[in-house]
Structures are given as C-alpha cells and as structure tokens.
PDB file with one MODEL, atoms N, CA, C and O in Angstrom:
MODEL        1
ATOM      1  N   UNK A   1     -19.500  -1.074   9.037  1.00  0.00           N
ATOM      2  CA  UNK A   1     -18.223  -0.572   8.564  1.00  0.00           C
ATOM      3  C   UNK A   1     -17.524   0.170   9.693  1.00  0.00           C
ATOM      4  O   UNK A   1     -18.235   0.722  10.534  1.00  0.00           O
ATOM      5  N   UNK A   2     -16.492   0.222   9.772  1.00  0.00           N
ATOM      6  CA  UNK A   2     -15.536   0.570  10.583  1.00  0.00           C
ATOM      7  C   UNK A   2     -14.476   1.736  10.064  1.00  0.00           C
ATOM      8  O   UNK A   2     -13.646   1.417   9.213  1.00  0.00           O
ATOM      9  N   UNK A   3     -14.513   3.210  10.629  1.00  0.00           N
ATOM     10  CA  UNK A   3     -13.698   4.268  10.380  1.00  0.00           C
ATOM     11  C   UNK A   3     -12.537   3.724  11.016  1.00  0.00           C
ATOM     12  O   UNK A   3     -12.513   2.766  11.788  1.00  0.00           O
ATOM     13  N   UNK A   4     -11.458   4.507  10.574  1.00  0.00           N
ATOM     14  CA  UNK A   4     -10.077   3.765  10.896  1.00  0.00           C
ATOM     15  C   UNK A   4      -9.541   5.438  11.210  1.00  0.00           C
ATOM     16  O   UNK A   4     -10.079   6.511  10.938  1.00  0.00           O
ATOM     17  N   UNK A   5      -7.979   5.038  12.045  1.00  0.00           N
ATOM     18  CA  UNK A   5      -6.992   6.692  12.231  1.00  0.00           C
ATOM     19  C   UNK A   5      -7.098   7.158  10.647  1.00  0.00           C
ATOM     20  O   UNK A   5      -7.145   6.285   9.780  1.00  0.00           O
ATOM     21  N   UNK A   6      -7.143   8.804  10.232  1.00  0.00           N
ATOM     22  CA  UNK A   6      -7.073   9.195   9.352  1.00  0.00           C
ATOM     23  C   UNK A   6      -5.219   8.973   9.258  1.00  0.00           C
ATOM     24  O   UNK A   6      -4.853   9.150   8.096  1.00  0.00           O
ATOM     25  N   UNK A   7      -4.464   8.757   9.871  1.00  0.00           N
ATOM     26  CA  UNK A   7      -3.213   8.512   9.910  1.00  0.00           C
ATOM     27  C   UNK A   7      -2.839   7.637   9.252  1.00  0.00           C
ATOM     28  O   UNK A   7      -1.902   7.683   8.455  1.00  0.00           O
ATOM     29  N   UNK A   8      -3.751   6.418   9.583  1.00  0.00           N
ATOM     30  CA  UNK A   8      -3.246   5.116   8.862  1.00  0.00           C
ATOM     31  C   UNK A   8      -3.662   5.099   7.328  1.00  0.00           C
ATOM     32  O   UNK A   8      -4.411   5.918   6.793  1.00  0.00           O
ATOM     33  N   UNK A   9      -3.012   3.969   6.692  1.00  0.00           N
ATOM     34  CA  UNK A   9      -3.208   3.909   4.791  1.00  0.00           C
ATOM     35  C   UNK A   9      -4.494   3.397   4.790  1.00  0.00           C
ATOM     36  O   UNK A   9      -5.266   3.528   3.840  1.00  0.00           O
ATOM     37  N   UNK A  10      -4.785   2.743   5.954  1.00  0.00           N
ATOM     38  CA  UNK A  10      -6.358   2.031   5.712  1.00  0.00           C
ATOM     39  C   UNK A  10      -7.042   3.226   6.268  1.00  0.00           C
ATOM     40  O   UNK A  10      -6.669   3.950   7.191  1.00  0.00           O
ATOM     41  N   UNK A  11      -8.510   3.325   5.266  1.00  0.00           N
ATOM     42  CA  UNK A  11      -9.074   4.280   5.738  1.00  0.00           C
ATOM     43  C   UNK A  11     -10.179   3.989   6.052  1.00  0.00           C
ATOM     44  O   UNK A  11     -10.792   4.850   6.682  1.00  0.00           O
ATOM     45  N   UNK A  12     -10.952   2.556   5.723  1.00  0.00           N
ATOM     46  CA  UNK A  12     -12.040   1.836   6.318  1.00  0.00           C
ATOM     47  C   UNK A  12     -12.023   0.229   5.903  1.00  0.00           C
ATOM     48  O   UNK A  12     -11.593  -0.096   4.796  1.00  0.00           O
ATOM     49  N   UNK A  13     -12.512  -0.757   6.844  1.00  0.00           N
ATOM     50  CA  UNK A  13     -12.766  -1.531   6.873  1.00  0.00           C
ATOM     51  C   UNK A  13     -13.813  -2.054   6.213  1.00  0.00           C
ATOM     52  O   UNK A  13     -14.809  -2.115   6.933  1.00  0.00           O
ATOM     53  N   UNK A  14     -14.035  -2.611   4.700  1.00  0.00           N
ATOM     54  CA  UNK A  14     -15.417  -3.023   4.170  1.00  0.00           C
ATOM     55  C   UNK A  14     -16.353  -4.190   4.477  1.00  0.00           C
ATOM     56  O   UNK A  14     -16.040  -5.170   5.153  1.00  0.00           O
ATOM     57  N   UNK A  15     -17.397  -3.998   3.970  1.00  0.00           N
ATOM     58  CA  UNK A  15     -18.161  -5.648   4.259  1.00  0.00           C
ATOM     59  C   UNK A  15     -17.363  -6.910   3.116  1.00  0.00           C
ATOM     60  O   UNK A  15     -16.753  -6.765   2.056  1.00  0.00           O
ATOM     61  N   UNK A  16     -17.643  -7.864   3.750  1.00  0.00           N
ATOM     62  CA  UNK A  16     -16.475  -8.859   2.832  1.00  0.00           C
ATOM     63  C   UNK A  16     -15.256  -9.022   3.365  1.00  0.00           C
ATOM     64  O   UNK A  16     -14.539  -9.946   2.981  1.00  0.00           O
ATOM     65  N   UNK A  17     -15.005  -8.470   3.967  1.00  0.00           N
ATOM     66  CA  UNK A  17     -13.633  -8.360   4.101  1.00  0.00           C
ATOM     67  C   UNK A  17     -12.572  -7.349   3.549  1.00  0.00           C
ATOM     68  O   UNK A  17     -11.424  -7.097   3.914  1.00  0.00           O
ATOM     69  N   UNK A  18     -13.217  -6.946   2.723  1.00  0.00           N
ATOM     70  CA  UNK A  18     -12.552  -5.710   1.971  1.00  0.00           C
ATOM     71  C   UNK A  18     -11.836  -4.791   2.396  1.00  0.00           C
ATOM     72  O   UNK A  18     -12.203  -4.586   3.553  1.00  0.00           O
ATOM     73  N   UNK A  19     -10.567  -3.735   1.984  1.00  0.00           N
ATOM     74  CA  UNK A  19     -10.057  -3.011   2.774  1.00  0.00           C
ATOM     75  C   UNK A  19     -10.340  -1.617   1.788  1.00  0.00           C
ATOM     76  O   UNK A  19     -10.380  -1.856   0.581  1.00  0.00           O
ATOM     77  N   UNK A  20     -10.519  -0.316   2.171  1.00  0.00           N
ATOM     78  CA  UNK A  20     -10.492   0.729   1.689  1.00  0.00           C
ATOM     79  C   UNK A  20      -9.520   1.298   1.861  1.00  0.00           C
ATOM     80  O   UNK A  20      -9.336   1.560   3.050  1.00  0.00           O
ATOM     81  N   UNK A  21      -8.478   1.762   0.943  1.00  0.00           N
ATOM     82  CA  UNK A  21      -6.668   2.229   1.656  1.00  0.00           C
ATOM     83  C   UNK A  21      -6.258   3.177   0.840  1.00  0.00           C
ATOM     84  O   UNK A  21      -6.929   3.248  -0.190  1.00  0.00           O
ATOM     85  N   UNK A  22      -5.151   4.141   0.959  1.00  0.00           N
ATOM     86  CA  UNK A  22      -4.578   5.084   0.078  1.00  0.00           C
ATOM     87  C   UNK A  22      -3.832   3.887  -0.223  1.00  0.00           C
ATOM     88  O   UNK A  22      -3.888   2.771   0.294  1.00  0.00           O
ATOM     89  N   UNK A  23      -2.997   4.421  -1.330  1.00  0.00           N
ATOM     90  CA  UNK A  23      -1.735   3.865  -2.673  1.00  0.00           C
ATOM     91  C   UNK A  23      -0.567   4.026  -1.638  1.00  0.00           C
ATOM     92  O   UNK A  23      -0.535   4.672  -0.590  1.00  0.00           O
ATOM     93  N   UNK A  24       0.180   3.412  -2.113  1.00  0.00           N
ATOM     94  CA  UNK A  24       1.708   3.627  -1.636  1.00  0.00           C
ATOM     95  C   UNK A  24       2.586   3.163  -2.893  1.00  0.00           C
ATOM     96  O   UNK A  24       2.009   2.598  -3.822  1.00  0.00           O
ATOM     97  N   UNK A  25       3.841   3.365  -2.942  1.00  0.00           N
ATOM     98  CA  UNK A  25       4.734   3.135  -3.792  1.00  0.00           C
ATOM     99  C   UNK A  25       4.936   1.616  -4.297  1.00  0.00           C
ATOM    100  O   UNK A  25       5.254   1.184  -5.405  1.00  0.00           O
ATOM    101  N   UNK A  26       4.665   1.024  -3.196  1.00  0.00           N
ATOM    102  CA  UNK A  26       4.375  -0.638  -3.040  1.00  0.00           C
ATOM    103  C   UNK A  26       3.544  -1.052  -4.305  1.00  0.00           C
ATOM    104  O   UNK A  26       3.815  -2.018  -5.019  1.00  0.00           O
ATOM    105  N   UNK A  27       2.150   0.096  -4.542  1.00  0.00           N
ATOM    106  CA  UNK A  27       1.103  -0.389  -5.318  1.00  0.00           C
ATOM    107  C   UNK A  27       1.116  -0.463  -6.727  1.00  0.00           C
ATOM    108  O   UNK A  27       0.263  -1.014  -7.423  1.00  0.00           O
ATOM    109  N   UNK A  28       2.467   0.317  -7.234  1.00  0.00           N
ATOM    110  CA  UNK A  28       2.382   0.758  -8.384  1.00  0.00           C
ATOM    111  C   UNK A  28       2.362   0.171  -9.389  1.00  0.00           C
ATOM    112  O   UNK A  28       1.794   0.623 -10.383  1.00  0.00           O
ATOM    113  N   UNK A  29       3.104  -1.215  -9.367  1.00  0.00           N
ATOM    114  CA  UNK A  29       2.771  -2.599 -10.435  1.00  0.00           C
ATOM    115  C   UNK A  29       1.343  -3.094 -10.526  1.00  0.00           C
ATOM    116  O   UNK A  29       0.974  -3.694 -11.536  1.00  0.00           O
ATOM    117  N   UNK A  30       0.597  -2.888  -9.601  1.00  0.00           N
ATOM    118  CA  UNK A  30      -0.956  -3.919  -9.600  1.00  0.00           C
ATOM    119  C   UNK A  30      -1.497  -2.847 -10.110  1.00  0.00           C
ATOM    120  O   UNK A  30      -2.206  -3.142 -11.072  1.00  0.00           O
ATOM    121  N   UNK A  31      -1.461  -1.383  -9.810  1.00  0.00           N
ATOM    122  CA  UNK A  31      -2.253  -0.337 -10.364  1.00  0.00           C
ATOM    123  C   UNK A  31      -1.884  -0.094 -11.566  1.00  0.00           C
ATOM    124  O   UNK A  31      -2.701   0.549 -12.226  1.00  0.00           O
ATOM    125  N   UNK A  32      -1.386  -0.249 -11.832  1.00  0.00           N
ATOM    126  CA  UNK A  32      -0.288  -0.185 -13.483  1.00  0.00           C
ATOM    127  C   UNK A  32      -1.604  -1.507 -14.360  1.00  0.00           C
ATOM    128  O   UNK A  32      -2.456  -1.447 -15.247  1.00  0.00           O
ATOM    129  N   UNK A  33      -1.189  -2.291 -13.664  1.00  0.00           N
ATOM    130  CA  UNK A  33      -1.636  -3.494 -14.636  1.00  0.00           C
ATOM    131  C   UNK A  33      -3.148  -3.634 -14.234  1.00  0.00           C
ATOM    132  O   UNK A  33      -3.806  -4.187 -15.115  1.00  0.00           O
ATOM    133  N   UNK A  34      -3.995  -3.197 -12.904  1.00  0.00           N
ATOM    134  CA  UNK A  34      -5.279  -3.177 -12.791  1.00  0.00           C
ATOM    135  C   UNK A  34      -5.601  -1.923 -13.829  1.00  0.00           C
ATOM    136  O   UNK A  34      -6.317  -2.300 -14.757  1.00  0.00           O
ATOM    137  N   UNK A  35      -5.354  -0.961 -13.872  1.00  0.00           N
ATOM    138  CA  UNK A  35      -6.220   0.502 -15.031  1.00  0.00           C
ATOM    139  C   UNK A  35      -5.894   0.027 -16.289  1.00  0.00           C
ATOM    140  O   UNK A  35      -6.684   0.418 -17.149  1.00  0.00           O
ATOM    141  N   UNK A  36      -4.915  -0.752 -16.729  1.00  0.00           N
ATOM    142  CA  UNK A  36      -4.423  -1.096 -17.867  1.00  0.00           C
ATOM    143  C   UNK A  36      -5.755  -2.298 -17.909  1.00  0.00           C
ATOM    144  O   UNK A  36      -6.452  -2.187 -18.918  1.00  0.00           O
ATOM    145  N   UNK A  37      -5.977  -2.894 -17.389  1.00  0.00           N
ATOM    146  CA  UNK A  37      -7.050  -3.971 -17.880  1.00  0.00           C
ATOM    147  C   UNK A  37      -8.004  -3.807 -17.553  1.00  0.00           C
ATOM    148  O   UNK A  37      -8.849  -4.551 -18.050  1.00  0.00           O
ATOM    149  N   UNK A  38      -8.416  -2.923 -16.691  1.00  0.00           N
ATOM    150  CA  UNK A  38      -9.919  -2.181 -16.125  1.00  0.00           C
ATOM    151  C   UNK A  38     -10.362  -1.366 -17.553  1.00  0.00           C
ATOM    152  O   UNK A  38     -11.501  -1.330 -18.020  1.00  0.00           O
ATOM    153  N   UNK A  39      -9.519  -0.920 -17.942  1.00  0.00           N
ATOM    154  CA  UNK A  39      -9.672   0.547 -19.264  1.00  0.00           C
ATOM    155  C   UNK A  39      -9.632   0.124 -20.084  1.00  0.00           C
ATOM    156  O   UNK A  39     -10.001   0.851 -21.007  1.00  0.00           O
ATOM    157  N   UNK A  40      -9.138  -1.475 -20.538  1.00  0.00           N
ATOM    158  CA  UNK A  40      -8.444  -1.951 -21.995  1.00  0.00           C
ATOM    159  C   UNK A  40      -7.745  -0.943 -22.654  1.00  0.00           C
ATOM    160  O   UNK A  40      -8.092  -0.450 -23.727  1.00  0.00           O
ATOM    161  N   UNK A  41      -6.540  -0.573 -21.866  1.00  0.00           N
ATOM    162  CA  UNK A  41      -5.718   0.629 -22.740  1.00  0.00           C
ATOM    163  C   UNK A  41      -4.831   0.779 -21.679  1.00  0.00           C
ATOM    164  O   UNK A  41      -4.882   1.145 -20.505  1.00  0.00           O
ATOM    165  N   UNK A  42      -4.042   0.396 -22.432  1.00  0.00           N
ATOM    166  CA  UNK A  42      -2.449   0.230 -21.760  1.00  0.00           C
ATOM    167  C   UNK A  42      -1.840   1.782 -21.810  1.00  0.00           C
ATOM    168  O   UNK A  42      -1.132   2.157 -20.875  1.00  0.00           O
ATOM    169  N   UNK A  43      -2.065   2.470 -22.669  1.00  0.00           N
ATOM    170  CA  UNK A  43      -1.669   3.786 -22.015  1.00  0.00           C
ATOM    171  C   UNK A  43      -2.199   4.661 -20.577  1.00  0.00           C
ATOM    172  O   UNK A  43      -1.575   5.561 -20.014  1.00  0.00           O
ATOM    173  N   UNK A  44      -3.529   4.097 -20.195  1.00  0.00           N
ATOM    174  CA  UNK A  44      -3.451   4.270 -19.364  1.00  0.00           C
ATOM    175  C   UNK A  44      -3.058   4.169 -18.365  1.00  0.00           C
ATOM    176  O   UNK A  44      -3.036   4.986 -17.445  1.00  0.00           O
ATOM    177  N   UNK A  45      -2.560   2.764 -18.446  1.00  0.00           N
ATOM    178  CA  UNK A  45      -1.408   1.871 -17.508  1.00  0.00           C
ATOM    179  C   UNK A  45      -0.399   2.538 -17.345  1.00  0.00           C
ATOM    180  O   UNK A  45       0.046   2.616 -16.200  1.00  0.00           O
ATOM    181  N   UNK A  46       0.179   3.128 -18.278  1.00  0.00           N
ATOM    182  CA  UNK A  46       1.543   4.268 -18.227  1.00  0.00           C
ATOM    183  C   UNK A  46       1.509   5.639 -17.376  1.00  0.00           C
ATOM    184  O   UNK A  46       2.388   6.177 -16.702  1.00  0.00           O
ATOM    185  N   UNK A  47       0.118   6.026 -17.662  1.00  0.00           N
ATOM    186  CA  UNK A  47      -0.567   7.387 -17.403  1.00  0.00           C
ATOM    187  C   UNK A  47      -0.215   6.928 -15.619  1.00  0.00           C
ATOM    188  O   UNK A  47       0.686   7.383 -14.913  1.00  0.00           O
ATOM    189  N   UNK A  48      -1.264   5.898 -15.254  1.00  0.00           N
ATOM    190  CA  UNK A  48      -0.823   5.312 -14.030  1.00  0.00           C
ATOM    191  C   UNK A  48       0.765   5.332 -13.585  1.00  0.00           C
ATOM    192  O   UNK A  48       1.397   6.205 -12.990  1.00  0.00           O
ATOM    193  N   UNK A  49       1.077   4.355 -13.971  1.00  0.00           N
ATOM    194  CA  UNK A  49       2.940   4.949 -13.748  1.00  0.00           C
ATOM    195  C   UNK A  49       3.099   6.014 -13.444  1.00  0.00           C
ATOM    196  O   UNK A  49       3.261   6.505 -12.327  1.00  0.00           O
ATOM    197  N   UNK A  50       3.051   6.633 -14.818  1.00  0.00           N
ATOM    198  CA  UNK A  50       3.511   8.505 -14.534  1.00  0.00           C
ATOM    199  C   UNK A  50       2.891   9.064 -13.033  1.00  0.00           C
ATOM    200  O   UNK A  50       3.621   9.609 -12.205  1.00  0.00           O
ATOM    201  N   UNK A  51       1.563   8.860 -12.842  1.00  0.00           N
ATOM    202  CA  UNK A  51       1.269   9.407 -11.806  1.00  0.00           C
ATOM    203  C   UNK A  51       1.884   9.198 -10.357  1.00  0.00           C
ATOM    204  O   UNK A  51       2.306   9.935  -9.465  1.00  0.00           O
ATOM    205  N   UNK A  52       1.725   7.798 -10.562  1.00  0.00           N
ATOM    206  CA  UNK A  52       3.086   7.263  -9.172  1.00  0.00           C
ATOM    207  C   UNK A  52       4.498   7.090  -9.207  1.00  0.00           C
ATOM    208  O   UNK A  52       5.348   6.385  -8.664  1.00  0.00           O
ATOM    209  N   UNK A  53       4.441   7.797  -9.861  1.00  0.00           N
ATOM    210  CA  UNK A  53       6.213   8.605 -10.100  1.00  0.00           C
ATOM    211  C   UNK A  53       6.542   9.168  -9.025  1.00  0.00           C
ATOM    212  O   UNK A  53       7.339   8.735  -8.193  1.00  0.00           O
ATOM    213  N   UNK A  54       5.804  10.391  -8.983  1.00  0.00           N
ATOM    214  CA  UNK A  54       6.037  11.055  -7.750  1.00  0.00           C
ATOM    215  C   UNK A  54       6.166  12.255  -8.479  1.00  0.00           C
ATOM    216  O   UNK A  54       6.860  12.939  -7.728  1.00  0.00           O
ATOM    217  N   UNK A  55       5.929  12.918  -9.462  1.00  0.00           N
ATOM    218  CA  UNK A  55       6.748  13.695 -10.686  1.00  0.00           C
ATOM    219  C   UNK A  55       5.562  14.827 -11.011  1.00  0.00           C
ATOM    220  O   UNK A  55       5.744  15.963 -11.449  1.00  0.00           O
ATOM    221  N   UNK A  56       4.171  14.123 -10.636  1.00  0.00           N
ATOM    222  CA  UNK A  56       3.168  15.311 -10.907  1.00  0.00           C
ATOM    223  C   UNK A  56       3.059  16.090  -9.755  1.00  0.00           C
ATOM    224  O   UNK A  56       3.065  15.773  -8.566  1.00  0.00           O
ATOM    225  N   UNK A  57       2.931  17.444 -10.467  1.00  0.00           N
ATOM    226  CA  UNK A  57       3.080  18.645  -9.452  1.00  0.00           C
ATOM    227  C   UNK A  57       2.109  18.344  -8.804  1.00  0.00           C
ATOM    228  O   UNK A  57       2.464  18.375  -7.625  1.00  0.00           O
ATOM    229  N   UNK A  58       0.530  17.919  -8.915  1.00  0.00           N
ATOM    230  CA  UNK A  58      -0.617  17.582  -8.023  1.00  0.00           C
ATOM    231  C   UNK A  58      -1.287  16.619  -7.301  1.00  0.00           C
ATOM    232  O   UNK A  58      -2.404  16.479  -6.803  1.00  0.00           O
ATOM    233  N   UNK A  59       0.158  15.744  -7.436  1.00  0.00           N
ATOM    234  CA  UNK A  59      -1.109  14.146  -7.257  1.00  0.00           C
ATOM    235  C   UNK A  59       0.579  13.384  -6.502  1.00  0.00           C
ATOM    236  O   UNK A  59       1.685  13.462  -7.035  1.00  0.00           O
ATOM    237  N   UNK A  60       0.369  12.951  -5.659  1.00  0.00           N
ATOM    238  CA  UNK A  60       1.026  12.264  -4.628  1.00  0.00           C
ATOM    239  C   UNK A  60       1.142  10.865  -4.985  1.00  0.00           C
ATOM    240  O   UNK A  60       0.477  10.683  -6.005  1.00  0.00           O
ATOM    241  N   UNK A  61       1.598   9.989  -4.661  1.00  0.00           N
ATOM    242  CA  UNK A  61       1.742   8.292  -4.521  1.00  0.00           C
ATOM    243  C   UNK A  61       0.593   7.611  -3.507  1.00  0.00           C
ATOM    244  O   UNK A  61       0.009   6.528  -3.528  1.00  0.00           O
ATOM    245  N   UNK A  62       0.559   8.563  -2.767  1.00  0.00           N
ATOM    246  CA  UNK A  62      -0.770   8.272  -2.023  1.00  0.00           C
ATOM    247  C   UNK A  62      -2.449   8.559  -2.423  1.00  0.00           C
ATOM    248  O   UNK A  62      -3.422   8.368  -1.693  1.00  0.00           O
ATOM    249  N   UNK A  63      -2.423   9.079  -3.833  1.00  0.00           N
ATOM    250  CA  UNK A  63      -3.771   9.924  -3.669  1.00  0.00           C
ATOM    251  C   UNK A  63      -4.575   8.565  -4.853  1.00  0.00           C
ATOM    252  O   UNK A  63      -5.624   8.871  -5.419  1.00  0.00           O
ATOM    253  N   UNK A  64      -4.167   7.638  -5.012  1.00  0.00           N
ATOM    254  CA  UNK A  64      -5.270   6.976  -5.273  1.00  0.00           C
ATOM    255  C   UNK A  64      -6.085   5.941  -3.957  1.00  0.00           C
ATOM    256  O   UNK A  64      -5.622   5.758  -2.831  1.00  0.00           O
ATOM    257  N   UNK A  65      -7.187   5.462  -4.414  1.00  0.00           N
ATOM    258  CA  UNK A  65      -7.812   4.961  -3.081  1.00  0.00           C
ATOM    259  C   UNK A  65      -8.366   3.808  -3.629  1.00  0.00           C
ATOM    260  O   UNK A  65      -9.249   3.811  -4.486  1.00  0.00           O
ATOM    261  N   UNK A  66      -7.746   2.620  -3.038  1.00  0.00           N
ATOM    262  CA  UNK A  66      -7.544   1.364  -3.325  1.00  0.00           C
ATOM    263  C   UNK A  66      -8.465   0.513  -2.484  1.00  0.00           C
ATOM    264  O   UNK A  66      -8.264   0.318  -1.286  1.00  0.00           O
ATOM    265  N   UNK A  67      -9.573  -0.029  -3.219  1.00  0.00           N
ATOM    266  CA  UNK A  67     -10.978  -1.650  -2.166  1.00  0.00           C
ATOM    267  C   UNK A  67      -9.787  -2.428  -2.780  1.00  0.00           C
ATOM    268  O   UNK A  67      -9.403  -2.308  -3.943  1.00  0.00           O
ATOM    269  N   UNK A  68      -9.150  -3.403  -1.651  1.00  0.00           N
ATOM    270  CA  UNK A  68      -8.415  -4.643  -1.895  1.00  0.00           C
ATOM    271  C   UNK A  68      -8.365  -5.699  -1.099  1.00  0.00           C
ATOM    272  O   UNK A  68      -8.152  -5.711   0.113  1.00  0.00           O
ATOM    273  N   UNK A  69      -8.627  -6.844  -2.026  1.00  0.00           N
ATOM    274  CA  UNK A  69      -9.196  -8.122  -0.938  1.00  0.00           C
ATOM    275  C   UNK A  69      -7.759  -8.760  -0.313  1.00  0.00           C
ATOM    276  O   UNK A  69      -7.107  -9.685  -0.796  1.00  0.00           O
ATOM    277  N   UNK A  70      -7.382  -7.756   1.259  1.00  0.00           N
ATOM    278  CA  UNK A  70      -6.362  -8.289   1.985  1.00  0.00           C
ATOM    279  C   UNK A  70      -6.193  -9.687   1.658  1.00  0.00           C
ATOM    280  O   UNK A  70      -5.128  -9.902   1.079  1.00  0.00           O
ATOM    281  N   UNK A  71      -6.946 -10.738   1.860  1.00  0.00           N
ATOM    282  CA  UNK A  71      -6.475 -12.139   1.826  1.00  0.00           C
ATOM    283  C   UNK A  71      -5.914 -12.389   0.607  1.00  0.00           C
ATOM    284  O   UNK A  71      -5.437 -13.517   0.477  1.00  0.00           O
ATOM    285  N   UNK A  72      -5.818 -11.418  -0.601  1.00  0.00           N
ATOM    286  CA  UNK A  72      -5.099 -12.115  -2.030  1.00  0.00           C
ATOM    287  C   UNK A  72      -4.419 -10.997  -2.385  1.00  0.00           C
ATOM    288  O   UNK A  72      -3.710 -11.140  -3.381  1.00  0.00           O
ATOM    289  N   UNK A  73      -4.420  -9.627  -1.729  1.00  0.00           N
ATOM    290  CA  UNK A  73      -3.624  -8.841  -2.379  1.00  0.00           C
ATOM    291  C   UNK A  73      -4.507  -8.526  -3.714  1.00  0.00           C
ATOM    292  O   UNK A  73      -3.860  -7.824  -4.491  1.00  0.00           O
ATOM    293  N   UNK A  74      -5.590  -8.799  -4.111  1.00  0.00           N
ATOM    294  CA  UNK A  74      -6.015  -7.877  -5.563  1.00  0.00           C
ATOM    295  C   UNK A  74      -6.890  -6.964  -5.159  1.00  0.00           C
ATOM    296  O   UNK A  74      -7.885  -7.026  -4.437  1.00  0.00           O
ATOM    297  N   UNK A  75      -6.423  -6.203  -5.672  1.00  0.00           N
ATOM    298  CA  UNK A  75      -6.942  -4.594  -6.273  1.00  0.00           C
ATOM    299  C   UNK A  75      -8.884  -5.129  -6.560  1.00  0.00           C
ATOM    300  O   UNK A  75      -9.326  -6.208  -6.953  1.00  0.00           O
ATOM    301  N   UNK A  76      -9.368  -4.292  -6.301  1.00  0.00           N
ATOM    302  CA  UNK A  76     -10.791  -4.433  -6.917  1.00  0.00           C
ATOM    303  C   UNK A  76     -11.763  -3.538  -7.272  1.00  0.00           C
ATOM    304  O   UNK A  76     -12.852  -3.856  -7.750  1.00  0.00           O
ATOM    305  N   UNK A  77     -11.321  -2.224  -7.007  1.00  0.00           N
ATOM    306  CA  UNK A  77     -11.702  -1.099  -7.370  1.00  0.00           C
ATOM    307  C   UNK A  77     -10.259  -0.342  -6.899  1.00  0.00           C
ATOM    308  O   UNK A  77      -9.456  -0.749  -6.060  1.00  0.00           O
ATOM    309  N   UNK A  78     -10.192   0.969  -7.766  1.00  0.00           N
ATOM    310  CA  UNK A  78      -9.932   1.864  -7.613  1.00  0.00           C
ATOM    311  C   UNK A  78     -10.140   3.630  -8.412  1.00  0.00           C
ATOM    312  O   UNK A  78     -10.729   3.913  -9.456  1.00  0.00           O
ATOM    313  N   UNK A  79      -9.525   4.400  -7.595  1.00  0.00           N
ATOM    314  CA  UNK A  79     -10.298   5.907  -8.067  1.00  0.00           C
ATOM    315  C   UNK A  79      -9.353   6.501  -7.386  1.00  0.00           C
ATOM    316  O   UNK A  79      -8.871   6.297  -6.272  1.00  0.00           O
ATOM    317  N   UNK A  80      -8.995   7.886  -8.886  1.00  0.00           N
ATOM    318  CA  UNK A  80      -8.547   8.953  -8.303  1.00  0.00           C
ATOM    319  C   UNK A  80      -8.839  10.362  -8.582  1.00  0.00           C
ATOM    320  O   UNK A  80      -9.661  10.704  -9.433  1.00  0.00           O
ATOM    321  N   UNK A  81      -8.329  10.978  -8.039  1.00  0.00           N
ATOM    322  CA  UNK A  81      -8.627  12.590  -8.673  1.00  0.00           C
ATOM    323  C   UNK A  81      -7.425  13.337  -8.280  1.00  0.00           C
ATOM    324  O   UNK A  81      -6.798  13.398  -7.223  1.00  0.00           O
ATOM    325  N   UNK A  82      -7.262  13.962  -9.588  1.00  0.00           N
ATOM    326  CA  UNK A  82      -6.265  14.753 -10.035  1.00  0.00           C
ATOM    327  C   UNK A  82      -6.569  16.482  -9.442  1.00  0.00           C
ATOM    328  O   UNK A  82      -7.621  17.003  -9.813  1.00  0.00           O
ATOM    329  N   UNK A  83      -5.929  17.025  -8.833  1.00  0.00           N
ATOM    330  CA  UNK A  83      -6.454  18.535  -8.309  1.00  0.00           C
ATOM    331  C   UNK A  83      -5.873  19.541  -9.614  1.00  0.00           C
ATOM    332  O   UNK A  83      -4.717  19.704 -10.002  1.00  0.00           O
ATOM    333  N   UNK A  84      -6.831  19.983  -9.984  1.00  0.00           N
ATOM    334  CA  UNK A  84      -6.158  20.646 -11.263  1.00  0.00           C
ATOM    335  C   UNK A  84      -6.878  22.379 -11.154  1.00  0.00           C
ATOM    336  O   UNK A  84      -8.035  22.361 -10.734  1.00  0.00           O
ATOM    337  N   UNK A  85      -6.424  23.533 -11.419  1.00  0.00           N
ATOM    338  CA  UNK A  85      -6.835  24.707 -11.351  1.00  0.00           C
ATOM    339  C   UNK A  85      -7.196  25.292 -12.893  1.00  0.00           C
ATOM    340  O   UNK A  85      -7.618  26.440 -13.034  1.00  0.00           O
TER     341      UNK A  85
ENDMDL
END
C-alpha cells in the first residue's frame, strides 16, 4: 500500500486497485444512493444528503472516506464520523 500527500483527496492507494479518498461535493449522488442501499433505508440516504450539504455545524463535505474502484467509479465502502461534544 502506498501513503499518498495528506493534501491530496486520495489518501491511499489499495490492493486491487482500490482507491481510499475523502468525499467531495462531486460524491454526493453515489453516497446518497450507496447508504441508502447499504442500510436499506432511504432516510438514511437523506441523512447523507443533509450531511453533504455543507449545513452541519461538524461535519464537512469532505469528512466521509470513500474505497472506490477508480476504473468504474463505484463506491465500495464507506465511513464517517460525526464530531459531536
């Protein structure tokens, strides 16, 4: 595996081919519709939305962290965490 600039959206290179990356605004339809069918619950799909709004006081457009198989563009894991006090 391969560490990447903490600068860049990719944050490691996986086996497979796989990419390890922050979210961007770009992502928000596949993440929408990947948690929505990962969860079987489409509100979560929304919850998703909401979060990449940009609108929560704690959680950025960037703070989910996306394994996606560059050659097709799908999502194949993802995870986030919410900073909450």
């Amino acid at each position: 595996m391969q560490s990447l600039n903490i600068a860049s959206p990719i944050i490691r290179r996986l086996e497979d081919g796989l990419t390890l990356r922050r979210s961007s605004p770009a992502d928000t339809e596949k993440l929408v519709k990947f948690n929505a069918e990962i969860h079987k619950d489409a509100l979560v799909g929304e919850w998703t939305r909401d979060l990449m709004s940009g609108k929560h006081p704690t959680f950025g457009v960037g703070d989910f962290t996306i394994v996606e198989n560059p050659r097709t563009g799908e999502i194949v894991s993802t995870m986030n965490l919410i900073d909450q006090t």
